[in-house]
C-alpha positions in Angstrom: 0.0 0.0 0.0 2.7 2.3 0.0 1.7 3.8 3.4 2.8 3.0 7.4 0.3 0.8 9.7 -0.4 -0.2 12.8 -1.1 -4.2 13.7 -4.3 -4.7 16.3 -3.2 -7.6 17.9 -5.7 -10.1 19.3 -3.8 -10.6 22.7 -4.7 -9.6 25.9 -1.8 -8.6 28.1 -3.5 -9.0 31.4 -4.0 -12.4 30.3 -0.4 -13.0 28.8 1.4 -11.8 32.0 -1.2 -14.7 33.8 0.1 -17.5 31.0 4.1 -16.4 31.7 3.3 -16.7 35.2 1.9 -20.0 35.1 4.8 -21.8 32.8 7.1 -20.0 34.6 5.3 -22.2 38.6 5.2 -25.4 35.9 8.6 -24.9 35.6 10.0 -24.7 38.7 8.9 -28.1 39.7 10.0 -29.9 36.5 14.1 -29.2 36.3 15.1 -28.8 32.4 11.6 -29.0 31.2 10.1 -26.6 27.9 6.8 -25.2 28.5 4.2 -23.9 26.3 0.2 -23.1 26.9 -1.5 -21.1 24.6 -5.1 -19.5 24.7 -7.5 -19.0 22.0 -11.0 -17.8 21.3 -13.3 -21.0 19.9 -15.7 -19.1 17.7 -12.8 -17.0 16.0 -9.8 -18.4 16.2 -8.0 -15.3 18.0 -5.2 -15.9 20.1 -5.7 -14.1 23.5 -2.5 -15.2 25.0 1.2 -17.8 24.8 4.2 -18.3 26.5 6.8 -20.6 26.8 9.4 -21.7 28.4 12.6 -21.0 28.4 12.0 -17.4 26.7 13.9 -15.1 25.9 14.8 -11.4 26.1 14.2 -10.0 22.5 16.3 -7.0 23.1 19.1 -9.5 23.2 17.6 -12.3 20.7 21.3 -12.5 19.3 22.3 -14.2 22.1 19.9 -17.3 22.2 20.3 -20.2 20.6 17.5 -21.0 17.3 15.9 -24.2 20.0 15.0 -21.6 22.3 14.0 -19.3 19.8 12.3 -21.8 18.2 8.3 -21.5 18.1 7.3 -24.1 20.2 3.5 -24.2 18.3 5.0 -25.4 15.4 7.5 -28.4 16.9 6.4 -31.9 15.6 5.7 -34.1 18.5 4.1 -37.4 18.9 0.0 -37.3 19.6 0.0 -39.0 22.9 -2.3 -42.1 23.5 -5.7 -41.3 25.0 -5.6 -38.0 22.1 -5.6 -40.6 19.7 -8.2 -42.6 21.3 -10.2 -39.7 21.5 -9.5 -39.1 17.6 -10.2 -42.2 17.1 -13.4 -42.8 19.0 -14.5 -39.0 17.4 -14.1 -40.1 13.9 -15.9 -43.5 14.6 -18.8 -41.5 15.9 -19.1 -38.7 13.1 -18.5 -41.6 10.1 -21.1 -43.5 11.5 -23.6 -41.0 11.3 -22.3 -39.9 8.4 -23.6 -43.4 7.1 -27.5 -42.7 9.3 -26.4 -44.0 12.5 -28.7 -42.2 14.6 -27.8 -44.2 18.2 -25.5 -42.4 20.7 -22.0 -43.8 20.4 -22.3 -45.1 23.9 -24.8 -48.1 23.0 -24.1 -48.5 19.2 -21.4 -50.9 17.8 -19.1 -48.4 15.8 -16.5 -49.4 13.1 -13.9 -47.8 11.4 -14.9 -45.8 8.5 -11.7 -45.2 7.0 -12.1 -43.0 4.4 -14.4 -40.3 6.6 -11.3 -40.4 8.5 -9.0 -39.3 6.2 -11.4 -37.0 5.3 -11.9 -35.4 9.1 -7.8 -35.1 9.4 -7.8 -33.2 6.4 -10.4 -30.9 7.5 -8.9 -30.5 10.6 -5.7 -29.7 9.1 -4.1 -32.1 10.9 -2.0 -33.7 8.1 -2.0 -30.7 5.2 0.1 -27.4 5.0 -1.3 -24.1 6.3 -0.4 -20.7 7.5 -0.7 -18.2 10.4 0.2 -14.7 10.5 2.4 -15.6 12.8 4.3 -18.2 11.1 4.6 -20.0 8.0 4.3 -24.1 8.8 6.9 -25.3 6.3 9.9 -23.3 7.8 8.5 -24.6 11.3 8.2 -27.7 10.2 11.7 -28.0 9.0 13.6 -27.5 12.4 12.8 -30.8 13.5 12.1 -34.4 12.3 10.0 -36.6 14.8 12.7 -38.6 16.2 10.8 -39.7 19.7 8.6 -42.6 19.6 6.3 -44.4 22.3 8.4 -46.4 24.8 6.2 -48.8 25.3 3.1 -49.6 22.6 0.0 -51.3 23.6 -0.6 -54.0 20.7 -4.5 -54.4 20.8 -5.1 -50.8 20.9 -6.7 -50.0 16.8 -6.0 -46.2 16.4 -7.5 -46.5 12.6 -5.5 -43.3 10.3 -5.1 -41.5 13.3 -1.8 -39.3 12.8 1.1 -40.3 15.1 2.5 -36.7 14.8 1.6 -33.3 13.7 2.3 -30.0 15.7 0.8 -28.4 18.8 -0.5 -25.7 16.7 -2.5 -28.4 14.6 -3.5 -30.9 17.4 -4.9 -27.7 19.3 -7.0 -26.0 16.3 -8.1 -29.7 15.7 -9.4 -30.6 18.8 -10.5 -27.2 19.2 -12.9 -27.4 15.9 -13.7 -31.2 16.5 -15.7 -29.9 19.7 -17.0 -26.1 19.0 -19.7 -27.4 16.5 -17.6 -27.9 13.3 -16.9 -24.4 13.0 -13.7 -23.9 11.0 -11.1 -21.4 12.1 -7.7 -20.8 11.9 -5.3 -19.4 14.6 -4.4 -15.7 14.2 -2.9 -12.8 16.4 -3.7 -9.8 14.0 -7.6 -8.4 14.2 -6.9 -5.5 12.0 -4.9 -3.0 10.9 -4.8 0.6 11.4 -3.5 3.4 8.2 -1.4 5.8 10.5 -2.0 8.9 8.4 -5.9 8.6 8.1 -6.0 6.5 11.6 -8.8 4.5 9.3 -9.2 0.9 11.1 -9.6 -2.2 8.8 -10.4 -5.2 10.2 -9.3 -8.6 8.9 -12.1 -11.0 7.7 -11.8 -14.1 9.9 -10.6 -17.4 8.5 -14.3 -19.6 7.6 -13.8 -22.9 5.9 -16.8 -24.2 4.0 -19.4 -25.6 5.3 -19.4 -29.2 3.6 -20.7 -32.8 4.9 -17.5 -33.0 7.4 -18.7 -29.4 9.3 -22.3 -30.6 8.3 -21.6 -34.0 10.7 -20.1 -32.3 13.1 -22.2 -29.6 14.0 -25.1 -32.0 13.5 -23.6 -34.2 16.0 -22.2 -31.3 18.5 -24.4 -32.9 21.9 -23.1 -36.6 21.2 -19.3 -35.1 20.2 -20.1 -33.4 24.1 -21.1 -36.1 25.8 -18.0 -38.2 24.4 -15.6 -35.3 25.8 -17.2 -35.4 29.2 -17.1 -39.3 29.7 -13.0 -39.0 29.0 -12.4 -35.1 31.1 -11.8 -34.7 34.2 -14.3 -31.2 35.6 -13.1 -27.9 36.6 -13.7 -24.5 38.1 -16.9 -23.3 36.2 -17.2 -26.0 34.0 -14.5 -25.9 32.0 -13.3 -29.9 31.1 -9.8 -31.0 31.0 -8.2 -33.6 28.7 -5.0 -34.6 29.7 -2.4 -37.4 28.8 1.1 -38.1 30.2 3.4 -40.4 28.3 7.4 -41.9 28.3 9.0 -41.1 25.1 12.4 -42.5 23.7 14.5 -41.3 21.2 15.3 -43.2 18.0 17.9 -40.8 16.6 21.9 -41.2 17.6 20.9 -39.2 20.5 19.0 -41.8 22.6 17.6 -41.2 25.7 13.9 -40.9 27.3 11.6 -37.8 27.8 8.5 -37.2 29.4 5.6 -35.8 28.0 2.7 -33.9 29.2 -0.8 -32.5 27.6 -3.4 -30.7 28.4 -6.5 -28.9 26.4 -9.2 -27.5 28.5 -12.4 -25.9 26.8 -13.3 -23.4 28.8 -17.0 -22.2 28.8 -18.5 -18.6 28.7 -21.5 -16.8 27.9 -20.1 -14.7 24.9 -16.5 -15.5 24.7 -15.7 -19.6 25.3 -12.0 -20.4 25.1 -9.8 -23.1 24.5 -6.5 -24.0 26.0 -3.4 -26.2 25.3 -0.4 -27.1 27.3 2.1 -29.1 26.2 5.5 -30.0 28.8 8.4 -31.6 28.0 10.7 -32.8 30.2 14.3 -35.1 30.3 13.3 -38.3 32.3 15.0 -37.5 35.7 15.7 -39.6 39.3 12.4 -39.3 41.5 13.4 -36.9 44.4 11.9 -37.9 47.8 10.0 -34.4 48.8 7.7 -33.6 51.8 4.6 -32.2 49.9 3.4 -33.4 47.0 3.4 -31.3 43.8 0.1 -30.6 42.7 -0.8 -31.9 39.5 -0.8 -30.0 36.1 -4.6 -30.0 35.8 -4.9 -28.2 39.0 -2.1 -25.8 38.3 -4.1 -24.8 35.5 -7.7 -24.9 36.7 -6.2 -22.1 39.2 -6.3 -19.4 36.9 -8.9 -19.9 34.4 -11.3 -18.1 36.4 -9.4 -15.5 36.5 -8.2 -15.7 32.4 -12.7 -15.9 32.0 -13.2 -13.1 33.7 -10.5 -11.0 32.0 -11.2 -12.3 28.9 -15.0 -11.2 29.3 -14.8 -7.6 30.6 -12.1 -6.9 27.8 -14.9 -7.9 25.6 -17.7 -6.2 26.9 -17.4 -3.2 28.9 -16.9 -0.1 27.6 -13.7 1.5 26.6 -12.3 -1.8 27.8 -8.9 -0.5 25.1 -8.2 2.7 27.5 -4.5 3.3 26.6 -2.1 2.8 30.0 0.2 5.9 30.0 3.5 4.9 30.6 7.3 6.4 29.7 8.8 2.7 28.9 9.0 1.8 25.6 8.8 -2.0 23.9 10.9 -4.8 25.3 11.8 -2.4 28.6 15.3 -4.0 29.6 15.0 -5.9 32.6 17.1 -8.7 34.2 19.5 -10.2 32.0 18.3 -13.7 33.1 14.4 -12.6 32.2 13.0 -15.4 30.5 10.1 -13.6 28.6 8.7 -11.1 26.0 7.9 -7.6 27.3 8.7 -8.2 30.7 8.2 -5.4 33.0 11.7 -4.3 34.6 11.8 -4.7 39.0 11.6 -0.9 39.0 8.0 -0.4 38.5 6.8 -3.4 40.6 9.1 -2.1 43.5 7.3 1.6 43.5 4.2 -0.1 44.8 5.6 -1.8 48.1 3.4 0.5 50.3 -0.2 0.0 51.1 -1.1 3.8 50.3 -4.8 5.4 50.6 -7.3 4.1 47.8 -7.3 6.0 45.0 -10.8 7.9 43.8 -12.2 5.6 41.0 -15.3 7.6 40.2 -16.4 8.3 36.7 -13.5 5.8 35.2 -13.8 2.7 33.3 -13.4 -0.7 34.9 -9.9 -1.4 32.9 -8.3 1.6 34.0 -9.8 1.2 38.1 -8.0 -2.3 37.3 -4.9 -0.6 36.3 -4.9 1.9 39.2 -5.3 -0.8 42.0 -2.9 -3.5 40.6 0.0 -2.9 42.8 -2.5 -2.6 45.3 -2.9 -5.9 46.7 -6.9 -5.9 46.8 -9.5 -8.3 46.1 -11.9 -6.4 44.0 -15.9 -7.3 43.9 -17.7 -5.2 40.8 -21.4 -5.0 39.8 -22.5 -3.8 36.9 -21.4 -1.8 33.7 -19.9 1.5 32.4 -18.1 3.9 34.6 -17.4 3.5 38.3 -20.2 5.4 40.2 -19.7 4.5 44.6 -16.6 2.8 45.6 -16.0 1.2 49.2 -13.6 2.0 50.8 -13.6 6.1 50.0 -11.2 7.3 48.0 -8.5 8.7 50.8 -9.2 5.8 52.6 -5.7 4.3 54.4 -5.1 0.5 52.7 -3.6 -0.9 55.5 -5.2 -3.8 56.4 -7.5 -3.5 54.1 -7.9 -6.6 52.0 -10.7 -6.2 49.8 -12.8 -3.4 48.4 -16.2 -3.1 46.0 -16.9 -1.3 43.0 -20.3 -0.8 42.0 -20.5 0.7 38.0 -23.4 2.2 36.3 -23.8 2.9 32.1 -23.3 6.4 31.5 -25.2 10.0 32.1 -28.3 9.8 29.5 -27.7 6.2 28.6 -28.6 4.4 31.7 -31.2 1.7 32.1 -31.1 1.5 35.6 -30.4 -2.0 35.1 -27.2 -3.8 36.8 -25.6 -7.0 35.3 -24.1 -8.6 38.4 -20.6 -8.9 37.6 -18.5 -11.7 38.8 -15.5 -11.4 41.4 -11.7 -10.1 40.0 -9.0 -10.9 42.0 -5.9 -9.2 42.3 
């Protein structure tokens, strides 16, 4: 075009600082592990949030080898078992009504229809070549062959055409189409782009595959393709459902060697905005350490903060001027510790200015996302109902915060607009 823009990028920074800070706690009890969870919306395909682990510093990228560099989305790795079965059992249920089974899959005999499988994969994108904006797949696919292979294989388990291997990125769009109602999307962290002359927005259309007899099954078939999902996931906070698989890899290249393999996706429900989720650790295969307390498991790591990843992901969706720019003199990739492991890491500095309780700030008249913003350092657990501007705030602005744990906002639409009608809103911690 000839003329400068802006990106809009889909992510949520409130909601990527949460996703550093939980690889970062996986981390610390798995010694030499890599990391990576990712967040995206289900209807859309926007990614809200990703991190991994190790990161990086990108003001000193030079530095770091290409494996830690290295996209972590776009790694081969080996589907692990029960995904497969789930693939499997998924396909067996969609080809059979394909063919006018019309009995749930829990009391009908189901064989393999092959060729719907292959069929499925390749509408899943599981086993053909596409893009992101983000990333082109062939020079991610490139950086790594799949040397690792199942230590141990269980001989009467059938998986059909189910892939062995494919990438995170793949597996995760996959799973996350096979279970939103055959709704076809593709992963992508631009929602628009901005002319910086005319400041005229243009937003980019979203990624919708056709609707043929694969979307047509699925979608036709969304309550059965539920109830499959929930007879395999483990329940969590607010109904999200966790599918998770651990397995013992070995290496078949001149390496050798074991490794131990972790994944997780989570659907997470909502009433505008439902989310998916994908974790994937990767760890050498070390001694067991004899330890006091027991580390808690990767599922419950996880289901701690998707409340709070809802919630955020909800009021940056829906109250208004939810985009408030945060006026602040750092510019991108502030320089922090040498040692920080990720992107855009805020430097000690700032974090130490807040160390004090203070006196709470006076929040009337502003918008929920900047009250957030002024009471982060503040140590509170905030309680908010309704929408629009803050109009009564306890405690009173001046108020001392020592000792004071918790305070309420209550937030009304604005002057001439108003309803009189309050949403309840749900609780934001902090």
């Amino acid at each position: 075009m000839g003329r400068p823009l802006d990106l809009v990028l889909t992510v949520d920074f409130k909601i990527q600082q949460i996703l550093e800070t939980l690889v970062s706690r996986i981390a610390g009890r798995r010694p030499g592990c890599r990391v990576g969870a990712w967040l995206m919306e289900r209807e859309t395909g926007e990614l809200v949030g990703g991190a991994q682990y190790p990161g990086f510093d990108p003001n000193r990228f030079i530095r770091y080898s290409q494996d830690i560099l290295e996209n972590q989305m776009l790694v081969p790795m080996v589907i692990p078992r029960r995904f497969r079965i789930l693939l499997r059992d998924a396909a067996n249920l969609l080809g059979s009504r394909e063919m006018g089974n019309t009995l749930p899959w829990s009391v009908s005999s189901i064989g393999m229809n092959l060729g719907f499988q292959l069929r499925l994969w390749n509408w899943l994108g599981l086993t053909d070549e596409w893009y992101t904006d983000f990333s082109l797949y062939k020079e991610g696919e490139k950086t790594q062959a799949v040397t690792m292979k199942l230590f141990r294989q269980v001989a009467e388990q059938q998986y059909g055409l189910v892939p062995e291997s494919t990438t995170p990125l793949k597996l995760f769009t996959g799973l996350t189409e096979l279970f939103s109602n055959g709704t076809a999307i593709r992963p992508h962290a631009v929602g628009a782009v901005v002319d910086t002359v005319s400041g005229e927005k243009f937003p980019l259309p979203v990624y919708r595959g056709e609707f043929d007899s694969v979307s047509e099954t699925i979608n036709s078939s969304s309550k059965e393709m539920e109830r499959l999902l929930k007879s395999m996931a483990t329940p969590g906070s607010s109904g999200t459902l966790y599918f998770s698989d651990r397995d013992l890899l070995v290496n078949s290249g001149p390496d050798g060697g074991f490794q131990d393999e972790e994944l997780l996706f989570a659907l997470i429900p909502a009433d505008t905005v439902p989310l998916a989720m994908l974790v994937t650790v990767s760890s050498p295969v070390l001694l067991p350490e004899k330890k006091e307390k027991k580390s808690p498991l990767l599922v419950e790591l996880v289901d701690r903060v998707v409340d709070r990843i809802s919630v955020l992901q909800q009021v940056a969706k829906n109250v208004a001027d939810v985009v408030e720019p945060e006026l602040t003199g750092e510019g991108n990739y502030p320089f922090g510790k040498e040692n920080s492991g990720f992107l855009g890491r805020r430097n000690k500095k700032r974090t130490d200015q807040q160390v004090k309780p203070g006196v709470m700030p006076n929040l009337e008249g502003l918008s929920l996302r900047r009250s957030f913003q002024l009471l982060q350092h503040k140590k509170l657990k905030i309680h908010f109902r309704g929408t629009g501007r803050v109009v009564s705030q306890k405690p009173v602005a001046g108020t001392s915060l020592k000792g004071v744990s918790e305070c309420v906002l209550v937030l009304a639409a604005r002057p001439n607009h108003s309803n009189n009608n309050e949403t309840p809103g749900r609780d934001e911690h902090r």
